[in-house]
C-alpha positions as CSV (number, residue, x, y, z in Angstrom):
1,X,3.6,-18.4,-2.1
2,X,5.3,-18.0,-5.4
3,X,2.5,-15.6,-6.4
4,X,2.8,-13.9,-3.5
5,X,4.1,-10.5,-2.9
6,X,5.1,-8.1,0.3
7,X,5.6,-5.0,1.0
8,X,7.1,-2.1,3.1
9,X,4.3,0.9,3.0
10,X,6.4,4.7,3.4
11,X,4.1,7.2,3.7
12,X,6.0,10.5,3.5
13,X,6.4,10.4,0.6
14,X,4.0,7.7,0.2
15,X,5.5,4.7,-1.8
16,X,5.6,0.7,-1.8
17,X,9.0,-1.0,-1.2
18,X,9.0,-4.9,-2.2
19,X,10.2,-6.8,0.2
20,X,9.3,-10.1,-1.1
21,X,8.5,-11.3,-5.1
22,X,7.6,-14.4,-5.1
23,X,9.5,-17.3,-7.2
24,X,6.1,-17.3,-9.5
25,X,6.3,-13.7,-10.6
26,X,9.8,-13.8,-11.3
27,X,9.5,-16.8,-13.8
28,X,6.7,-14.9,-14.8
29,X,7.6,-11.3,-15.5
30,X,11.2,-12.3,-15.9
31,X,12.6,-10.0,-13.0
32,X,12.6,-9.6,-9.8
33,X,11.2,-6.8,-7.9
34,X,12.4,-7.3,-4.3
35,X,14.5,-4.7,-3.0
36,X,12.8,-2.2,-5.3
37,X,10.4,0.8,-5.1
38,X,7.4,1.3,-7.1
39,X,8.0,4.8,-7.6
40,X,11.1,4.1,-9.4
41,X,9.1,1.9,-12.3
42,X,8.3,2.7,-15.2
43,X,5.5,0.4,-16.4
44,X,1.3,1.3,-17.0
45,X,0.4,-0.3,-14.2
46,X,2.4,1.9,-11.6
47,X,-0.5,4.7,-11.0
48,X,-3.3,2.0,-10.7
49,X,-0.7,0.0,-7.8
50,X,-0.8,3.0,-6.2
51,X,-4.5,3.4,-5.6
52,X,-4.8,-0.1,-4.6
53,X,-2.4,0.1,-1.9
54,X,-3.4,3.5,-1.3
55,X,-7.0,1.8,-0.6
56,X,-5.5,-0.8,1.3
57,X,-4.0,1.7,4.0
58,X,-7.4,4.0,4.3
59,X,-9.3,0.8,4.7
60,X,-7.2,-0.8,7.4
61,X,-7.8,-4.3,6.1
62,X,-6.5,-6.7,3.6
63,X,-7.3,-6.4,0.5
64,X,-7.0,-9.2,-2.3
65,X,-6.8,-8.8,-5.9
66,X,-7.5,-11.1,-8.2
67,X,-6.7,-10.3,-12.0
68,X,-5.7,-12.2,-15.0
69,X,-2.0,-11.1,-15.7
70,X,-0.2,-11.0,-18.7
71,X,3.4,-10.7,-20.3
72,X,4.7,-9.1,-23.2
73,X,6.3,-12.1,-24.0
74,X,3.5,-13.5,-25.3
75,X,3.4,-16.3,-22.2
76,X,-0.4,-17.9,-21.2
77,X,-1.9,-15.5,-19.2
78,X,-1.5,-16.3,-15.0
């Protein structure tokens, strides 16, 4: 689970609470997003997070995504 991440869906206004970051990211990304909002971040990624979670919910299944992440730190990529 140290990849893993979960998460608390609001939907008025519609935004992603973390409840869980897994050990993985954290050594990964160097911080630790649980307890956080999505709406409150400022990185590229934050409108294309939206969509997928957004297609998560109108679906009404899981949904995986499998990417190859990187750091600006220059770390392998995950």
């Amino acid at each position: 689970m140290p990849y893993f991440r979960v998460v608390d869906v609001c939907l008025d206004p519609f935004d992603i609470h973390y409840r869980y970051w897994g050990t993985g990211l954290v050594r990964m990304l160097c911080h630790d997003r649980t307890g956080h909002r999505l709406s409150t971040m400022s990185l590229k990624r934050v409108p294309q997070a939206f969509a997928e979670y957004r297609t998560m919910i109108e679906e009404k299944a899981p949904f995986a995504l499998i990417y190859t992440a990187t750091t600006s730190r220059n770390a392998s990529p995950l």
